[in-house]
C-alpha positions in Angstrom: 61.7 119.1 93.1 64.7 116.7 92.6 63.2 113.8 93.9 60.2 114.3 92.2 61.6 113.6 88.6 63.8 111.3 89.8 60.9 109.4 91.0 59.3 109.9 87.3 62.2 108.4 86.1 62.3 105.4 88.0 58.9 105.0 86.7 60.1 105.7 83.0 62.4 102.5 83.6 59.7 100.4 84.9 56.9 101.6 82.5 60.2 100.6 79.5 60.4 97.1 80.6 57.1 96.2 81.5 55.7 97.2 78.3 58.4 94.9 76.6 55.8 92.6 75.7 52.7 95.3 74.9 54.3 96.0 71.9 53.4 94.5 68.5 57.2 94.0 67.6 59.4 92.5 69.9 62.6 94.0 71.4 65.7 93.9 71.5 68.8 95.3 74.0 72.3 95.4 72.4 75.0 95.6 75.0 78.2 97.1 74.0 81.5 96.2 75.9 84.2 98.8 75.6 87.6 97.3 76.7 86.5 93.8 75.7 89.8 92.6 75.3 91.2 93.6 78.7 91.5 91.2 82.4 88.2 92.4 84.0 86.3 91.7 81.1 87.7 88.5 80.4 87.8 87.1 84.2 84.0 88.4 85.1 82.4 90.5 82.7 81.7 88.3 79.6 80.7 85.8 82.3 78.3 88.3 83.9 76.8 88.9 80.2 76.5 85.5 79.6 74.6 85.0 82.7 72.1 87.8 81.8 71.5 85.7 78.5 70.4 82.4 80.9 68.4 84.4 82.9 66.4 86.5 80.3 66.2 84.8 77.3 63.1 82.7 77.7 61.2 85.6 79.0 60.9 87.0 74.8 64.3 89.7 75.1 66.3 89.2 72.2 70.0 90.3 72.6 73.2 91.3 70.2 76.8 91.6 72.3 78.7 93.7 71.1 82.8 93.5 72.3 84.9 96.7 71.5 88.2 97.9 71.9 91.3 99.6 70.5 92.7 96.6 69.8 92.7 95.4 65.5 89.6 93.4 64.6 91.9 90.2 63.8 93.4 90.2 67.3 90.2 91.2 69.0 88.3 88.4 67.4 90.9 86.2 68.5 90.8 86.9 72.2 86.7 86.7 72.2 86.7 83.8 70.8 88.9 82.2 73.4 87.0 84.1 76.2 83.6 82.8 74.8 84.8 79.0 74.8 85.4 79.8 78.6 82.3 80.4 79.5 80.5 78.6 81.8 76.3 77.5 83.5 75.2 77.0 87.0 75.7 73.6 88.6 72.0 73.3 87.5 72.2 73.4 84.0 72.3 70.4 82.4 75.9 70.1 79.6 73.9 69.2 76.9 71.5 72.9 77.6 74.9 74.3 78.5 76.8 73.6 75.0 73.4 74.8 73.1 73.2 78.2 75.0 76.8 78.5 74.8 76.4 78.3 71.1 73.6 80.8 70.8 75.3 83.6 72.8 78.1 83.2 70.8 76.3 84.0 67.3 75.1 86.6 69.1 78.0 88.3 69.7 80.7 90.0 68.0 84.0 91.9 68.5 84.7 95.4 66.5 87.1 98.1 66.7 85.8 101.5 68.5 88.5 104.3 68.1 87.0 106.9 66.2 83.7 108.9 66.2 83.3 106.9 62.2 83.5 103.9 64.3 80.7 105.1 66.9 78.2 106.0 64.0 79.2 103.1 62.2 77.9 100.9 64.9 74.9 102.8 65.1 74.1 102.2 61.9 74.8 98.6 62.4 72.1 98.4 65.2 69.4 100.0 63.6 69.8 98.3 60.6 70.3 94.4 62.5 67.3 95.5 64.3 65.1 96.1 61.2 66.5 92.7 59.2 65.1 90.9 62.2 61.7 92.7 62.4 62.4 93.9 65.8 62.5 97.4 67.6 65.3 98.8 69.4 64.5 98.8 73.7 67.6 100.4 74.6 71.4 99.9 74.6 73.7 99.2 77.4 77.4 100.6 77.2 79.4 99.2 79.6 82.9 101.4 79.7 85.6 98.5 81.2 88.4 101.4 80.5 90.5 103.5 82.2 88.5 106.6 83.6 90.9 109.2 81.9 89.0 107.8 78.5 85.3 108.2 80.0 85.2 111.5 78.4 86.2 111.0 74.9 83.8 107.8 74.5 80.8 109.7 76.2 81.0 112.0 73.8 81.1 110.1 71.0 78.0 107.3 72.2 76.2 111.1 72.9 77.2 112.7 69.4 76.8 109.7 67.1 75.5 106.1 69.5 72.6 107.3 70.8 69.2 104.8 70.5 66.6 106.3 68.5 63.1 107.6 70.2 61.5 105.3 72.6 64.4 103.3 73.4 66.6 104.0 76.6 69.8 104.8 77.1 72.4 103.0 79.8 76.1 103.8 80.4 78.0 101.8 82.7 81.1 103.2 84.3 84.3 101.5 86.4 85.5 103.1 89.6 88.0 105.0 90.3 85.4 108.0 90.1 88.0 110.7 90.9 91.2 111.2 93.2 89.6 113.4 95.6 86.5 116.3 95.7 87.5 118.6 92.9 88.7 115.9 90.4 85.5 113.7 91.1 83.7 116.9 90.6 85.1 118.0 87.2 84.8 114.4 85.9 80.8 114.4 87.2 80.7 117.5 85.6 81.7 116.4 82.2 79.7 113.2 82.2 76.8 115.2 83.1 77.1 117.3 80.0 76.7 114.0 78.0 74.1 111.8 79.9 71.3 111.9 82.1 71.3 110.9 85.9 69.1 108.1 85.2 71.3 107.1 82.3 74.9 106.8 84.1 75.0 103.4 86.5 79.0 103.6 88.4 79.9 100.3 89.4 81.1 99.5 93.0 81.2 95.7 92.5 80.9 94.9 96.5 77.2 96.4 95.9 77.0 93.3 93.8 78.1 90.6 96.4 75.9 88.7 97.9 76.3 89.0 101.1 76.4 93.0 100.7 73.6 92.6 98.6 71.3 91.0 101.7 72.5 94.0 104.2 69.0 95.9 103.7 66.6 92.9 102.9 68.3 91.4 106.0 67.4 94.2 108.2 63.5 94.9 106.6 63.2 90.9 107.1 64.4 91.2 111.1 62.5 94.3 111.8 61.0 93.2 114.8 63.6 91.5 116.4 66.4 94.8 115.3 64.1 97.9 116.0 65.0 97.3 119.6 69.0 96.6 119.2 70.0 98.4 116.3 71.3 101.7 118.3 73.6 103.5 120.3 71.7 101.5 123.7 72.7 98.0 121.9 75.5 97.9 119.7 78.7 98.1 121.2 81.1 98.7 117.8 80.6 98.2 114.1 83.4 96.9 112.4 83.9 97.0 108.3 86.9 94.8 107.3 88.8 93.9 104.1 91.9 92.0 104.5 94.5 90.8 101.6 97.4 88.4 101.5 98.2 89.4 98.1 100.5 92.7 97.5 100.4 95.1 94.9 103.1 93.8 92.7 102.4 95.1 88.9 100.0 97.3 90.2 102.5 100.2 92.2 102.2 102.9 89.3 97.9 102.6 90.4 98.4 102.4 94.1 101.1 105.0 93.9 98.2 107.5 93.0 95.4 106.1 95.1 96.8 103.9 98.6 94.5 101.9 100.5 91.9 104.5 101.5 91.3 105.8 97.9 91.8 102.2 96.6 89.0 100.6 99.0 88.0 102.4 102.2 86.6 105.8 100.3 84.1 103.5 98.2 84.0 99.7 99.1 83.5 100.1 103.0 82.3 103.1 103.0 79.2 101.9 101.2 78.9 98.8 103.3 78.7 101.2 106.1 76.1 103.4 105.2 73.8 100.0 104.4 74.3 99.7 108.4 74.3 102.7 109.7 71.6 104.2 107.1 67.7 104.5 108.4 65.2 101.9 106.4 62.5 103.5 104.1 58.8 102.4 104.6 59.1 100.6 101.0 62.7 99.0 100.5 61.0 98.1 97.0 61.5 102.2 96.2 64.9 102.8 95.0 64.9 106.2 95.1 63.9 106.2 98.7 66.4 103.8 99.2 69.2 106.4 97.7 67.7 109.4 99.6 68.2 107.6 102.8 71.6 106.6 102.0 72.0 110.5 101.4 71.0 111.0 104.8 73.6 108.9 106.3 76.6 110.3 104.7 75.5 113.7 106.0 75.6 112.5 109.2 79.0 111.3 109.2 81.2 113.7 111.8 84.0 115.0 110.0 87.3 112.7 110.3 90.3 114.5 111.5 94.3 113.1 111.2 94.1 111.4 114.7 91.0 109.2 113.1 93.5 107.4 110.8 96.5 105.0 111.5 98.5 103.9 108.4 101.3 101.1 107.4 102.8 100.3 104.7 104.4 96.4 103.9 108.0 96.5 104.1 108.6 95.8 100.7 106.8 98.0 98.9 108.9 101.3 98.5 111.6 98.4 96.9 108.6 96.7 94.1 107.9 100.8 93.4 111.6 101.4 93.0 111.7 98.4 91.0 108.6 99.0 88.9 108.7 102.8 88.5 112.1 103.4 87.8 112.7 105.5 91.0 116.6 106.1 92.3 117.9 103.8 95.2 116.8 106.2 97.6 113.0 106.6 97.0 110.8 105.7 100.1 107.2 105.7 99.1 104.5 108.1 101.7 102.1 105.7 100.2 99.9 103.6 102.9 98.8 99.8 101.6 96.8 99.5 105.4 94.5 101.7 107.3 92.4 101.8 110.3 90.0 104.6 110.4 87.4 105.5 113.3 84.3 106.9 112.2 81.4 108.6 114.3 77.4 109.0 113.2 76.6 112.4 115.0 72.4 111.1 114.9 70.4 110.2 117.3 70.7 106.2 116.7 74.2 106.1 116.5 75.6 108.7 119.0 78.9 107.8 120.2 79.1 104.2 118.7 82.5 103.4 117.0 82.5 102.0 113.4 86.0 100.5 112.4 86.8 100.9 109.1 89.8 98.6 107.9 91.7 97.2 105.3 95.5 96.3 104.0 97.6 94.7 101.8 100.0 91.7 102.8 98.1 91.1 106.2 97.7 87.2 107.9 94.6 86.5 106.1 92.2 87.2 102.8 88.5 87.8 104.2 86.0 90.4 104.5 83.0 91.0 106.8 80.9 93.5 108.6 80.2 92.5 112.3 77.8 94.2 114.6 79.2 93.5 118.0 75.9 94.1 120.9 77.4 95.5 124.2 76.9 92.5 126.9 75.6 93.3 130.5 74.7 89.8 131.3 76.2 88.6 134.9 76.0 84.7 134.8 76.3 82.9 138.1 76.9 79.4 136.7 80.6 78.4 134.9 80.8 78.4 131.6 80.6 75.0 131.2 76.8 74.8 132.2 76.3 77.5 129.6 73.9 76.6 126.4 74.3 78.8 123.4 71.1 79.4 122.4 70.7 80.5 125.8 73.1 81.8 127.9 72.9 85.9 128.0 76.7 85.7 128.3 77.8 84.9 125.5 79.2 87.7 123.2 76.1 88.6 121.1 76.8 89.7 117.3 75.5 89.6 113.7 78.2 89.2 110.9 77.7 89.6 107.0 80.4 87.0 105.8 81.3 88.7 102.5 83.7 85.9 101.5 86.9 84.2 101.7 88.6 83.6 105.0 88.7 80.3 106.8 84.6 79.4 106.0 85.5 80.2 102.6 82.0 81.6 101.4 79.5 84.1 101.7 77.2 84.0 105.0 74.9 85.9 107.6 75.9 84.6 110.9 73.6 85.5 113.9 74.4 84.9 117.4 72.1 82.2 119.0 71.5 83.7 121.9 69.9 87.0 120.2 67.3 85.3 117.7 66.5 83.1 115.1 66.6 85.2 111.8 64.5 85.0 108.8 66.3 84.7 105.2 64.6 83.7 101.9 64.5 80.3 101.9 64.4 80.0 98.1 68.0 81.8 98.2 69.5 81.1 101.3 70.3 78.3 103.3 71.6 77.4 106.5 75.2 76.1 106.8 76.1 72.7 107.8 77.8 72.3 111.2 81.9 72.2 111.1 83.1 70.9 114.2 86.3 72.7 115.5 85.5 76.0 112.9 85.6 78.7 115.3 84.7 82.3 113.7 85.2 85.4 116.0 86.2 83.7 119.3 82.7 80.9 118.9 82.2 77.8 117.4 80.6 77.9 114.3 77.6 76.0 116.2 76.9 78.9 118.5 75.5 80.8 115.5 72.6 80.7 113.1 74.4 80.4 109.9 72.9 80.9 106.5 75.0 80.7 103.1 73.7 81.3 99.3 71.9 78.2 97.6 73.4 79.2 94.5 76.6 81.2 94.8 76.9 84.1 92.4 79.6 86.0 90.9 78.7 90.0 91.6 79.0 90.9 88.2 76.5 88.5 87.2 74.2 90.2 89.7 75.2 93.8 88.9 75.0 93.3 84.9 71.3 91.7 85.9 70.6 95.0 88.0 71.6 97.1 84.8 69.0 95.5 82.5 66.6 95.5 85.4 66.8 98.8 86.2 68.0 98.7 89.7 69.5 102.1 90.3 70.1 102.0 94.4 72.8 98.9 93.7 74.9 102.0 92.2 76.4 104.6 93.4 74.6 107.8 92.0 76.4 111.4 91.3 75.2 112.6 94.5 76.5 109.6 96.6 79.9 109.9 95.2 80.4 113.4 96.1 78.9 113.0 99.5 82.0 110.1 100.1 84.5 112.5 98.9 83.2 115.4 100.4 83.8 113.1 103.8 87.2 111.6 102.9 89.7 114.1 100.9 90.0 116.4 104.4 91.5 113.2 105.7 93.5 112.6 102.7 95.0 116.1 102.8 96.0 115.7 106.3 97.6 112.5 105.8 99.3 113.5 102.7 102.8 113.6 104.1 102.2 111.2 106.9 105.1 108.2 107.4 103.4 105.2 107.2 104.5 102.5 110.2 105.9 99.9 108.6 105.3 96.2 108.7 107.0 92.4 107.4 103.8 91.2 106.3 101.5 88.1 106.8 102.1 86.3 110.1 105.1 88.0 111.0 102.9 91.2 111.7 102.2 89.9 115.1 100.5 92.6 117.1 102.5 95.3 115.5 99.2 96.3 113.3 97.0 96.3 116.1 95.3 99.8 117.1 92.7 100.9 119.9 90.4 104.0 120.6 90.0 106.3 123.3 87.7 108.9 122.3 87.7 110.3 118.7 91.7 109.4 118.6 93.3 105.7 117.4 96.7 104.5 117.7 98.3 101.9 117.1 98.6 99.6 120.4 102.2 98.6 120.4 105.3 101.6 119.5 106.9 101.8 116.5 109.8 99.4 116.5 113.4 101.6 114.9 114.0 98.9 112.8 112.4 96.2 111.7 115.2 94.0 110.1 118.2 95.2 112.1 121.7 94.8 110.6 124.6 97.3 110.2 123.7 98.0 106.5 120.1 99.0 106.5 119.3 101.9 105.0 118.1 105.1 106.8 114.1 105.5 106.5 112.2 108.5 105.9 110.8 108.8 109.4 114.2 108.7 110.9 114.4 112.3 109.6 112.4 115.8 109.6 112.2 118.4 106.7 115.3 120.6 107.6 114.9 124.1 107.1 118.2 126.0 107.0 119.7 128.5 104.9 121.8 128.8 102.0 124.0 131.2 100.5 121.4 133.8 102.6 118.6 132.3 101.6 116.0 129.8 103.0 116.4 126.0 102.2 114.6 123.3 102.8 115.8 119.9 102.7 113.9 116.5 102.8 113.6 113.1 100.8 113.5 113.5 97.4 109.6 112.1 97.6 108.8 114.5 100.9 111.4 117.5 99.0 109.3 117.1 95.6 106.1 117.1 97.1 106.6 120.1 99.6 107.6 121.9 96.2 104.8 121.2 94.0 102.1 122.4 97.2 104.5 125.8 97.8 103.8 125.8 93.7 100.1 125.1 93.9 99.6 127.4 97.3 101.1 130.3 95.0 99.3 129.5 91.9 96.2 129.6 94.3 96.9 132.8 95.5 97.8 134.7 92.4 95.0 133.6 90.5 92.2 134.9 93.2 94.2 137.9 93.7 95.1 139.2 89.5 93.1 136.3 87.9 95.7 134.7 86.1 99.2 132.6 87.4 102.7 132.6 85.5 104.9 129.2 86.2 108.2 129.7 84.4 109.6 125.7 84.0 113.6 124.6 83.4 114.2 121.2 81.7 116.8 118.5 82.5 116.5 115.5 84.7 115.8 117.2 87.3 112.4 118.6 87.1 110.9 115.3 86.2 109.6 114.0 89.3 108.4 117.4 89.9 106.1 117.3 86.6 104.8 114.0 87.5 103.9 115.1 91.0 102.1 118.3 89.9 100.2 116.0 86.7 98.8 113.1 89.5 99.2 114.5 92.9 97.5 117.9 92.3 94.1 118.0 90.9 92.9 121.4 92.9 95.6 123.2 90.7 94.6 126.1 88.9 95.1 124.9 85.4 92.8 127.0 83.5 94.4 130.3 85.0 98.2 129.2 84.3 100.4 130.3 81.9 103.1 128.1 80.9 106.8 129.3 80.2 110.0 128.1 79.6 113.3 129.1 81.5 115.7 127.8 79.1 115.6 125.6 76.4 118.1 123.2 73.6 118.4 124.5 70.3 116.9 121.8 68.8 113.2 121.1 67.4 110.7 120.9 69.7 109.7 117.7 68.8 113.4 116.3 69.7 113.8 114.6 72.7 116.7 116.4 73.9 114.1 119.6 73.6 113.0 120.5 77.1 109.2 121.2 76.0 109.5 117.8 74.9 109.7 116.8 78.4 107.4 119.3 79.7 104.8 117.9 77.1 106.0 114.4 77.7 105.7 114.6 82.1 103.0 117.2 82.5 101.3 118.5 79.6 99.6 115.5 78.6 97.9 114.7 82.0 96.6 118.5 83.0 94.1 120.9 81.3 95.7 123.8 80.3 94.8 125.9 77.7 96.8 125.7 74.7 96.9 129.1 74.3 98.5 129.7 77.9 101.8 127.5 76.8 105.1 129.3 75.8 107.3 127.5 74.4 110.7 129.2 73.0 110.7 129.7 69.7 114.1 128.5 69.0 113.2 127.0 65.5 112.0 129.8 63.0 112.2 129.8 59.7 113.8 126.1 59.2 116.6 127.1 61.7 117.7 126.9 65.4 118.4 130.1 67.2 119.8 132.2 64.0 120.2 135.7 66.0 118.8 137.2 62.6 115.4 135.2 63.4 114.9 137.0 66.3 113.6 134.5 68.0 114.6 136.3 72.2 112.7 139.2 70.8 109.1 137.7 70.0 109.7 135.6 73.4 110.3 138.9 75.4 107.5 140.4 73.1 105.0 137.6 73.8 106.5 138.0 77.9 106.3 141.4 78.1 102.8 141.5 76.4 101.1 139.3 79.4 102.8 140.9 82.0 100.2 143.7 83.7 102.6 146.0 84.4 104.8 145.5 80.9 108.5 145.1 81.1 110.9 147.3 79.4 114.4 147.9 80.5 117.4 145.5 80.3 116.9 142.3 78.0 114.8 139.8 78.6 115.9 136.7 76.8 119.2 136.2 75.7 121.2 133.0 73.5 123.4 131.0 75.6 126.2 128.4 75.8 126.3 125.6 77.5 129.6 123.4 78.2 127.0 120.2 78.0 125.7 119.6 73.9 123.8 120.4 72.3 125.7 123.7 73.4 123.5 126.8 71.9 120.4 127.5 74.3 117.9 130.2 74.7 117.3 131.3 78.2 115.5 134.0 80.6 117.8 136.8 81.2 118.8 137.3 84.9 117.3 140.4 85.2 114.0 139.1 84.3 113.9 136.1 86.4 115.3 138.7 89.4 111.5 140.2 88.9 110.1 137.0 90.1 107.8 137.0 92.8 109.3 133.5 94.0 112.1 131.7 92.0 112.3 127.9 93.5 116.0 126.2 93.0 115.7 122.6 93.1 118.8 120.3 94.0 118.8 116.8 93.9 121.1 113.9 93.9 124.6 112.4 95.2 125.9 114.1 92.0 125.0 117.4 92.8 126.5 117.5 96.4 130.1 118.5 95.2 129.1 121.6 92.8 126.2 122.4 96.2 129.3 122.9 97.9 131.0 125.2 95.8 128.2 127.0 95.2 127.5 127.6 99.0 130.9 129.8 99.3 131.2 131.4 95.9 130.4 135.7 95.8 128.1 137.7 93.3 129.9 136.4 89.9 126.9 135.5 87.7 129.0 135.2 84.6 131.3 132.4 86.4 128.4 131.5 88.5 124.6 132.2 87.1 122.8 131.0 89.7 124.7 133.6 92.2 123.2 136.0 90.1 119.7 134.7 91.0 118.4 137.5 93.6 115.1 138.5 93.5 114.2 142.2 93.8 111.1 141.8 95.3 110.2 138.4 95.6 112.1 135.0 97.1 114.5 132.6 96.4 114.0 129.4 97.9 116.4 126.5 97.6 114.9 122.7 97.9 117.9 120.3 98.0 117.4 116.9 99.2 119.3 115.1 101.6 122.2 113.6 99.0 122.5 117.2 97.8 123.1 119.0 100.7 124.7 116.3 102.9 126.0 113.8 100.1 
């Protein structure tokens, strides 16, 4: 049974670290950093590593730090050096102590360059060899992977191929969110990891798991048993509210949020944990970890599935103009992209029928803070004013418990319990109550009306997590199973919102009430109408919610017109929906690509916004392409390799490109180069084509002049041929087009007329209207 080696496992790690000091020899742990060099390692990580050093190194550990990246051993050693001057104790740690452990952790670590599967055994080698000059043996080895997730791969397999501790020592790899984009991509990449490592080797990092606050959700509610079993349900609690709020926008960061938002960025993992520490039921033991997880499990699969009227979206003002900006998008780009949300979640179990739980977060909003608050529903009737009423009495009072995660006007992590519920019980070694603050007023009460307790020591939560790590501490993680289960709840959402307008709002103060939302049923919306514009003037620019995707015709056959952000991504999901559907009907799907400008966006829509799309079953082709190497930028393959190839899995065998340089020369007609394309065609196609000629040379008027393109009569046996339009430039030839006859060699795109498929025409709004 799963659970039952699990179990066994968490008993391996336990068994490993108690019997540190059973052995003759003692051990040692080396901890290798992979992006060493890069901002989250320098702003928390080295200091979360140097932390674990304090902590364990009286207890007879012995450690080596290992810092890696891709970046030259004489720069790398530079930035560590500065980073480990940085470093810094607790309040409680005298500067003489300070200066001396400062000096031991940094003979004790190192930076070296990790590029290459040499480099990985080479560093193995190192280890083992360290180990033996120092008479020690090897415990284990912590890699922590600060990289991008697109490297996660590559590395895994070289740690499993060549970095691997010997026997008897464990293995721990540490990976960086995101985990995915939705189900299928989190999938494949679980998939692949799981090839490499273990379950219990793999610890992904959700570093508000690691905040202290988060951190005493459970504990807080094993501690307060008694005094919650009888409030903590559907009977009691009137709402549950999960809240992240920023100041800050996404400036430098638009190419990221561009691919995730604010519900991939922080709702799908960040809050979504958070919750199911509420919502979740407690295990007997909250010392078993595995328990812990399994209940967690439960949770999720209780979650009622969220459907597009569960969701409201904005998006700050100036954000399509800092994407434009950043990204290199035309003047009239307006990004789908939402930086807020407010989502309304329902529990279908028994405790939590019909209780709401808020889920929110944005970019640019009045104030930076975060906090769960349990709101109790209030019944109370009391006869005297509110003046005669006493806090730590009076039944009418709002009743609520709030985990303070940080920021915000008290400016630090807290538990704050309403007086007139009970006194609660916190560690007293590592948590203390806060001073009063007269006139602080938190959630509509002085801060006098609750019990508040703040940390005695505050700690960063990659101190804590790192500590976790070395400890052991799987359920402060989020486990395969876990991470699938929160995408399995969110990408239905995501779908449905793909193409949704976001309101739009100034930002910070000026928001007013324009972001507030409210619930009737399973349904939010926003409280207040959409305003038309919310800088009038004479000159502002038309938005994309001012206008539908127009569906017309053109020159007799179906057009759609939009955006160019709504126009391209309607055409990459009519791609993928027929790519879905020829590959479960004949196994196998045949995209035939044109180059130019054009086609660009499209590329980069299909390589990021598209991970359900058949990869493995496409064949790639060219329509037409430069007579020029294909390793020239003017080549078209070029940009197809450049845009799309790069980012998506297909098999190298499955791409075509036209062989217009044979024999050390560009489309010589003796080379034959139309043939063995129309050969190589003709041998995939299940049918076979003969007749008329496939691929033929061209001319263009535009250099470099010679081309080699699809024949008309072979793109005419198409089952769909899609036209894309796009741009102010384009509107005057559009307009021709539209009244010209059949004269394909004047015109070749009148000769465009499938025999038994479609032509479709997408043509954005400067296009078709100019």
């Amino acid at each position: 049974r799963p659970g039952v080696w699990k179990m066994l496992m968490a008993a391996v790690c336990v068994a490993l670290l108690s019997g540190l000091q059973a052995q003759d020899l003692p051990g040692q742990v080396s901890i290798i950093l992979l992006g060493a060099t890069g901002d989250l390692a320098r702003k928390y990580l080295w200091q979360g590593l140097f932390h674990l050093y304090l902590e364990e190194v009286g207890k007879g550990h012995h450690f080596r730090f290992h810092g890696a990246a891709l970046t030259s051993t004489e720069q790398g050693q530079e930035v560590i050096a500065k980073v480990l001057e940085s470093l810094s104790c607790p309040r409680d740690v005298a500067p003489g102590h300070c200066a001396e452990l400062k000096a031991q952790f940094q003979q004790l670590s190192e930076y070296r360059q990790l590029k290459t599967p040499e480099d990985y055994l080479a560093l193995s080698k190192d280890i083992k060899a360290q180990v033996e000059h120092e008479g020690l043996r090897e415990t284990g080895r912590i890699f922590y992977l600060s990289v991008p997730p697109f490297a996660y791969v590559d590395i895994a397999r070289n740690i499993n191929s060549s970095c691997r501790p010997g026997p008897g020592a464990w293995l721990r790899v540490v990976l960086e969110k995101p985990f995915g984009h939705d189900l299928h991509s989190a999938q494949q990449l679980a998939a692949e990891l799981g090839s490499f490592f273990r379950e219990e080797e793999m610890y992904r990092v959700d570093h508000y798991l690691g905040k202290q606050v988060v951190a005493q959700i459970l504990p807080f509610r094993d501690q307060n048993r008694a005094a919650l079993d009888g409030l903590w349900n559907r009977h009691h609690v009137e709402r549950v509210e999960v809240v992240m709020k920023e100041t800050l926008d996404v400036e430098g960061r638009t190419s990221f949020y561009e691919e995730y938002g604010v519900i991939r960025d922080v709702l799908q993992n960040h809050l979504t944990e958070v919750l199911t520490l509420v919502a979740m039921e407690l295990p007997v033991n909250m010392s078993n970890a595995e328990a812990v997880l399994q209940h967690k499990l439960r949770a999720f699969a209780a979650l009622r599935g969220l459907q597009r009227h569960s969701a409201v979206l904005g998006q700050y003002q100036a954000y399509s103009g800092q994407v434009r900006g950043e990204l290199q998008k035309p003047d009239s780009f307006h990004s789908l992209t939402p930086t807020f949300a407010g989502i309304l979640i329902h529990i279908d179990n028994l405790r939590w029928e019909s209780v709401p739980f808020i889920l929110m977060s944005g970019k640019v909003l009045d104030e930076r803070v975060s906090y769960v608050r349990i709101l109790f529903k209030n019944q109370a009737f009391c006869v005297q004013s509110e003046k005669h009423w006493v806090a730590a009495q009076s039944r009418c009072l709002p009743r609520q418990i709030i985990f303070y995660i940080g920021h915000g006007e008290l400016g630090s992590p807290a538990v704050l319990v309403s007086r007139n519920l009970f006194r609660p019980a916190l560690p007293s070694a590592s948590w203390k109550e806060v001073e009063g603050r007269p006139g602080l007023r938190l959630f509509g009460l002085p801060l006098s009306d609750y019990y508040a307790y703040s940390p005695v020591r505050e700690q960063d939560a990659y101190s804590l997590l790192i500590s976790h790590i070395f400890h052991c501490r799987k359920d402060s993680f989020v486990t395969t199973e876990n991470l699938l289960a929160s995408w399995v709840f969110w990408t239905p959402l995501l779908d449905s919102l793909a193409h949704e307008v976001p309101r739009l709002y100034p930002g910070g103060a000026e928001n007013g009430q324009l972001l507030d939302f409210g619930f009737s049923g399973g349904h939010l919306s926003f409280s207040q109408p959409q305003p038309e514009q919310l800088v009038p003037g004479p000159d502002s620019a038309p938005l994309p919610s001012d206008f539908q995707v127009l569906r017309a015709k053109y020159r007799e056959s179906p057009l759609i017109s939009a955006w160019p952000e709504e126009l391209i991504a309607r055409l990459a999901g009519d791609i993928e929906a027929a790519a879905m559907r020829a590959v479960r009907r004949f196994g196998e799907f045949h995209l035939a690509l044109s180059g130019g400008s054009s086609p660009v966006a499209l590329f980069q829509q299909l390589a990021t916004g598209h991970y359900s799309f058949p990869w493995a079953h496409t064949h790639l082709w060219l329509v037409d392409e430069r007579c020029v190497p294909l390793w020239d930028p003017e080549s078209n393959f070029q940009g197809l390799q450049t845009h799309l190839l790069q980012h998506v899995r297909v098999p190298h065998y499955n791409v075509h490109p036209m062989p217009v340089h044979r024999r050390q020369r560009l489309c010589a007609e003796e080379d034959q180069g139309t043939q063995v394309y129309a050969e190589e065609i003709s041998a995939l196609s299940p049918a076979g084509l003969d007749g008329e000629q496939l691929v033929v040379l061209t001319t263009s008027p535009s250099s470099p002049h010679r081309r080699m393109s699809l024949s008309l009569p072979l793109i005419n046996r198409a089952r769909k041929v899609a036209v894309l339009v796009m741009g102010r430039m384009k509107r005057e030839i559009a307009m021709l087009v539209s009244r010209v006859g059949h004269e394909p060699k004047k015109w070749p795109i009148s000769g465009v007329l499938p025999d038994s498929g479609q032509l479709v025409w997408y043509m954005d709004y400067d296009a078709f209207l100019g």
